[in-house]
C-alpha positions in Angstrom: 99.5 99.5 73.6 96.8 100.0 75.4 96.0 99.7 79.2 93.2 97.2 78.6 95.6 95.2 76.2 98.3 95.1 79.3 96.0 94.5 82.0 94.8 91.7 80.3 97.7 90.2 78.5 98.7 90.2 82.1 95.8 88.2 83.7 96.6 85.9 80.2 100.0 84.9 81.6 99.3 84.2 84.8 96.4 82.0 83.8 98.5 80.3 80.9 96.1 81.1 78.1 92.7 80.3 79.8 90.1 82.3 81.1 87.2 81.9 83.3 83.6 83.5 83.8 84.3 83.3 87.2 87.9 85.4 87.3 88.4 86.5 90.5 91.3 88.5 90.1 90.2 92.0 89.0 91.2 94.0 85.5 91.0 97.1 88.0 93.0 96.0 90.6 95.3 94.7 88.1 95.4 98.3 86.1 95.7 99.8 89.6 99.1 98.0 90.0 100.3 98.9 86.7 100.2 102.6 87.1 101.8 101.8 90.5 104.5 100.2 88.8 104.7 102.6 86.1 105.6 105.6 88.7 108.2 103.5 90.2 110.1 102.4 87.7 109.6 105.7 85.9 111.6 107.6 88.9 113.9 105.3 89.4 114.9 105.3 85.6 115.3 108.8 85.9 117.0 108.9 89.2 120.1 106.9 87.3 120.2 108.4 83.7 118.6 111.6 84.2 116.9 110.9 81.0 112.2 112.0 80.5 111.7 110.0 77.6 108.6 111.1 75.1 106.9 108.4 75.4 106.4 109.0 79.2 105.7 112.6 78.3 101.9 113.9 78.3 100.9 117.1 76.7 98.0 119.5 78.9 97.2 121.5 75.8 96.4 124.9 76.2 96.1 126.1 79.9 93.5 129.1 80.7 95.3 131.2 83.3 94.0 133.6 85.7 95.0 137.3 87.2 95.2 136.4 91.2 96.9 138.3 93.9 100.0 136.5 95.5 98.1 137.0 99.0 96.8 133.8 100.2 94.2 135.6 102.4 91.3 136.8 101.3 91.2 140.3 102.8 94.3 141.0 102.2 96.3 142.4 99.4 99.6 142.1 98.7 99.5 144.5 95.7 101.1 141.5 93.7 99.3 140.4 90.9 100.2 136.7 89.6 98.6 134.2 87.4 97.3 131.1 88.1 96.1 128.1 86.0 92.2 127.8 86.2 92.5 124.3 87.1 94.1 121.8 89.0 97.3 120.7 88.1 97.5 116.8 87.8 99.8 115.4 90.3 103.3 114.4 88.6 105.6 111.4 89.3 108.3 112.3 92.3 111.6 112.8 91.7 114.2 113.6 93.8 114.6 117.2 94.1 111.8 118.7 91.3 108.6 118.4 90.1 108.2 115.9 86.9 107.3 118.9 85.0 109.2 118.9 81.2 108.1 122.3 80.0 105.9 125.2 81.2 105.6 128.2 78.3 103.6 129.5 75.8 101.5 127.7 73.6 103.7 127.1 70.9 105.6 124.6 72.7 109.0 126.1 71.9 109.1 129.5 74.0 109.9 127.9 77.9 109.1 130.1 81.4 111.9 128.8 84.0 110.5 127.1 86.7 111.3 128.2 90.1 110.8 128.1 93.9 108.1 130.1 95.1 110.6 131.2 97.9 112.4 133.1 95.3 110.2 135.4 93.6 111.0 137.6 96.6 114.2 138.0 95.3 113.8 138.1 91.1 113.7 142.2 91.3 116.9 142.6 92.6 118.2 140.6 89.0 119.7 142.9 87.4 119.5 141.1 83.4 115.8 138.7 84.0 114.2 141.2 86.6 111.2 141.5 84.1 111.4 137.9 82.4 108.5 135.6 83.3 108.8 132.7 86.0 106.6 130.4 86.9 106.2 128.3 90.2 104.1 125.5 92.1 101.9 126.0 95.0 100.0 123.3 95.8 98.2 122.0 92.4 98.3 125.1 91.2 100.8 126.7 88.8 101.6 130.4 89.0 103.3 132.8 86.4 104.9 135.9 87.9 105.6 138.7 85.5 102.5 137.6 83.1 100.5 140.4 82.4 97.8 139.9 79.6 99.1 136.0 78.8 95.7 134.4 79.1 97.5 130.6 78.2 100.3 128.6 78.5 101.3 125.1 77.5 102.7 122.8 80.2 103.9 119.3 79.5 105.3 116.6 82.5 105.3 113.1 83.6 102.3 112.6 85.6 101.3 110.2 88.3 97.6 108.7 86.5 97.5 109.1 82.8 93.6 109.1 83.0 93.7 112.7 84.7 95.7 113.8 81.9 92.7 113.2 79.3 90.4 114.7 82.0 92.2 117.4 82.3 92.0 118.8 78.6 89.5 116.8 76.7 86.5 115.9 78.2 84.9 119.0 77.6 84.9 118.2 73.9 84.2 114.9 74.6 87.5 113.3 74.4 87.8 111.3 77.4 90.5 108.7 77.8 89.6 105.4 77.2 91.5 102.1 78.6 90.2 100.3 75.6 91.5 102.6 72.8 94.1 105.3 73.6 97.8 104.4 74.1 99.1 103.9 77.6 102.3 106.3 78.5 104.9 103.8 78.4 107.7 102.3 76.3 108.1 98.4 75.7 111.4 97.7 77.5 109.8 99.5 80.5 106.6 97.8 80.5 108.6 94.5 80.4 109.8 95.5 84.0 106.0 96.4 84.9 105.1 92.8 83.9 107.8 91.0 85.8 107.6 93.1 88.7 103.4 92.5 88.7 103.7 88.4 88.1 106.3 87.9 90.5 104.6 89.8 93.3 100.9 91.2 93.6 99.4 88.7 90.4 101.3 85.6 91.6 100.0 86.0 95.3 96.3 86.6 93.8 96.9 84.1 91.1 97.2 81.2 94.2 94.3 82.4 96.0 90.7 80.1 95.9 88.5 80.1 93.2 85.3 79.0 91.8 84.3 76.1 90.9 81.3 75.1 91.6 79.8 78.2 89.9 78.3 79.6 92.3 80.0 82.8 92.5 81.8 82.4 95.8 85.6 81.4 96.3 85.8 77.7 96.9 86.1 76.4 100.3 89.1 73.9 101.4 87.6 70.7 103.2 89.1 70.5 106.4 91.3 67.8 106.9 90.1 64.2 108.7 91.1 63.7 111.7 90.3 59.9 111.8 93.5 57.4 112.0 
């Protein structure tokens, strides 16, 4: 399903079927919500069964990495050389004591580098067995893979906040951009039936009972004050 076909099948309950030129409830506010919702309930679900399901899941593709130095200053050198993704990486859903990131390895989707605090690189060469295995860490939106020399790409894969910067992320430049009308919205059925409930019983119903137009001129519709004669 599609996050046009939610948005509106949404604005079609709360409106019993009919629609009006003159909606003043917006599909964007309305799609706004949704992802709102979506990150929510999608923490929360996890929170209790510990469970990412695929369907939540996006794929970055292929990720150019960088050779950086670890130093975050630009004169100086820390004589630690690190890589970093190119880009950005898009912000993920919370949860409670990691990032919503499913898998960070190479591009075959099957080979994973351990994620781990940044704080503890300082202590990977005194590991006697993984001293030399790869590890790769957040700072900021950025990614980081210590021990990488000469990968040029990885693969990372996560729940993130606004599917939208997913397709940005990887597609546009071959003109793929996501589209609310056509591609598939990151959610599973019995979750987006908690989405719609939790939408009509709060922000829909309170803009659902707000004035609107009907004397077509574009502009809510005024309540008469009441008389005041006996």
């Amino acid at each position: 399903m599609t996050l046009d076909e939610i948005a509106y099948n949404l604005l079609n309950l709360v409106r019993g079927g009919r629609s009006s030129h003159d909606e003043h409830i917006s599909l964007e506010q309305i799609k706004f919500n949704i992802r709102h919702y979506r990150a929510v309930f999608i923490r929360r679900d996890y929170s209790k069964n510990g469970f990412n399901s695929r369907h939540s899941e996006q794929d970055l593709g292929c990720v150019d990495l960088v050779p950086v130095d670890a130093s975050k200053c630009c004169n100086i050198d820390t004589k630690c050389p690190v890589y970093r993704t190119v880009k950005k990486i898009p912000k993920t859903i919370r949860y409670n004591f990691e990032e919503a990131i499913t898998y960070v390895g190479d591009v075959s989707g099957m080979n994973t580098i351990p994620m781990v605090a940044s704080n503890m690189l300082q202590w990977l060469i005194y590991d006697k067995y993984t001293s030399k295995k790869r590890k790769s860490y957040m700072i900021g939106d950025y990614l980081y893979i210590y021990n990488a020399e000469g990968l040029e790409n990885i693969n990372i894969r996560g729940v993130f906040e606004n599917p939208e910067d997913v397709s940005r992320f990887d597609k546009c430049a071959s003109g793929g951009c996501y589209n609310d009308s056509k591609d598939a919205f990151p959610i599973s059925m019995d979750m987006l039936s908690l989405i719609n409930k939790g939408i009509i019983g709060g922000e829909l119903n309170l803009l659902s009972t707000s004035l609107t137009d009907t004397t077509n001129d574009r502009m809510q519709d005024k309540v008469a004050p009441k008389s005041t004669k006996s």
